[in-house]
Structure formats: structure tokens, C-alpha cells
N, C-alpha and C positions, 0 to 999 in steps of 0.2 A: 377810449372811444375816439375815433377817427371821423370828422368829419368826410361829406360828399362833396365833390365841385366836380364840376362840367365844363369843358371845354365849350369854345363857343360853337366849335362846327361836329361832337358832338351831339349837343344839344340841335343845331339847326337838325342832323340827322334824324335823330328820334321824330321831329316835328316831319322829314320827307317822310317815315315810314310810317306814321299816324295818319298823313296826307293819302297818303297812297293807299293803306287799308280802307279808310273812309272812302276814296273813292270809287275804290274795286268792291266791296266787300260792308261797308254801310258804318255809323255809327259805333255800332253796340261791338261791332269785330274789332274796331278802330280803338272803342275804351280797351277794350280784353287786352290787347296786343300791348298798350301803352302799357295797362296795371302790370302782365307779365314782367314787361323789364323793369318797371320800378321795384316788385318781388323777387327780382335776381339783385337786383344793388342794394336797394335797404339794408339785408342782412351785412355788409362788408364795411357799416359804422361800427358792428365789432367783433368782427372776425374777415379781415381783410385780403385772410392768404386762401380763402374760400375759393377762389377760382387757380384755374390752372395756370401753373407759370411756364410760361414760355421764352428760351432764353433765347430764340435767335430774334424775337423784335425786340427794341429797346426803345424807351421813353426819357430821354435827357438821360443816357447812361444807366438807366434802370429795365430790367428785365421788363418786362408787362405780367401780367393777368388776363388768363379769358375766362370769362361765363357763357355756359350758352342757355341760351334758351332757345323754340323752336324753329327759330327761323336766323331770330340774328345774335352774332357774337360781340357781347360787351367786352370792347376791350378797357384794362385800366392798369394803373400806377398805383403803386401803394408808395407815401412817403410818411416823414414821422409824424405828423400829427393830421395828415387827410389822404384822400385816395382820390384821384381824380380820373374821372372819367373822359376817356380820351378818342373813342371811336367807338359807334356800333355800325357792322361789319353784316351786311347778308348775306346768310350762306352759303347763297349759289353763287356768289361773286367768282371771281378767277382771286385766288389770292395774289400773284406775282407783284399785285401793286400792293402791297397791304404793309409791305418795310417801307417804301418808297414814301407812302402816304403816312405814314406813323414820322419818321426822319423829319418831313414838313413842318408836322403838329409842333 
């Protein structure tokens, strides 16, 4: 069993797009949205290779992982004893910056 850790930005992430459903879309959209991605990561404390691997990003010399859900893609690390969560990525974005912004993290 693998624990979760969150990067700090992100975690600020998730909070922009809880912020932003809340304020487009109300409350109760804003819980839904948040429970969703918590229901795509929960599962990866023990089954970690759950999500797709993706070899052209890398996270400190590690492939990543993506989960999607409907709107945004968790990106993560799996290492030996935790997975960290390292980006959620909205769909519609332009990915061009999405190595760029991972390489930073």
C-alpha cells in the first residue's frame, strides 16, 4: 500500500478548479467535481499503475501516470512507497506546455 502526497501547486490546482466551479456552476457542482478526482486517486494507494503511462513526460526521471476524469487529467509519480500527485491538467488546455510545466515541478 502506497501512500498519497500532493504537490504543493497541485494541490493549489485542485483548489483553482473547485474555485472556479463554485463560482461558475454553484456549491453542490463544486463538491461533485472535487469528490470526482478524489474517486480517481483514492484507488492508486493500492493499485498505482491504474492510470496510463505516459513515457514522453517525466517526473525526476520517472515516467508519469495520467487518470482522466471529465474534465481534468491527474497527472502522477508512482515511487516505492508513495505516489505523488503532481499536476491536474484541464482538458482543454493547449498541452505544449504541459513537459515544460512538469520539468519545473
Amino acid at each position: 500500500m502506497k501512500t498519497i502526497s500532493w504537490l504543493n501547486e497541485a494541490w493549489d490546482e485542485l483548489q483553482e478548479i473547485r474555485n472556479y466551479v463554485l463560482t461558475e456552476h454553484g456549491s453542490r457542482s463544486a463538491e461533485r467535481v472535487q469528490e470526482d478526482i478524489f474517486a480517481r486517486i483514492d484507488p492508486l494507494e493500492s493499485m498505482p499503475e491504474l492510470g496510463t503511462l505516459d513515457t514522453e513526460l517525466h517526473y525526476h526521471g520517472k515516467p508519469v501516470r495520467i487518470l482522466h476524469s471529465k474534465h481534468t487529467r491527474i497527472i502522477y509519480a508512482v515511487h516505492e512507497t508513495e505516489v505523488v500527485i503532481i499536476m491536474l491538467w484541464n482538458n482543454l488546455r493547449d498541452d505544449s506546455m504541459l513537459k515544460k510545466i512538469i520539468s519545473q515541478r
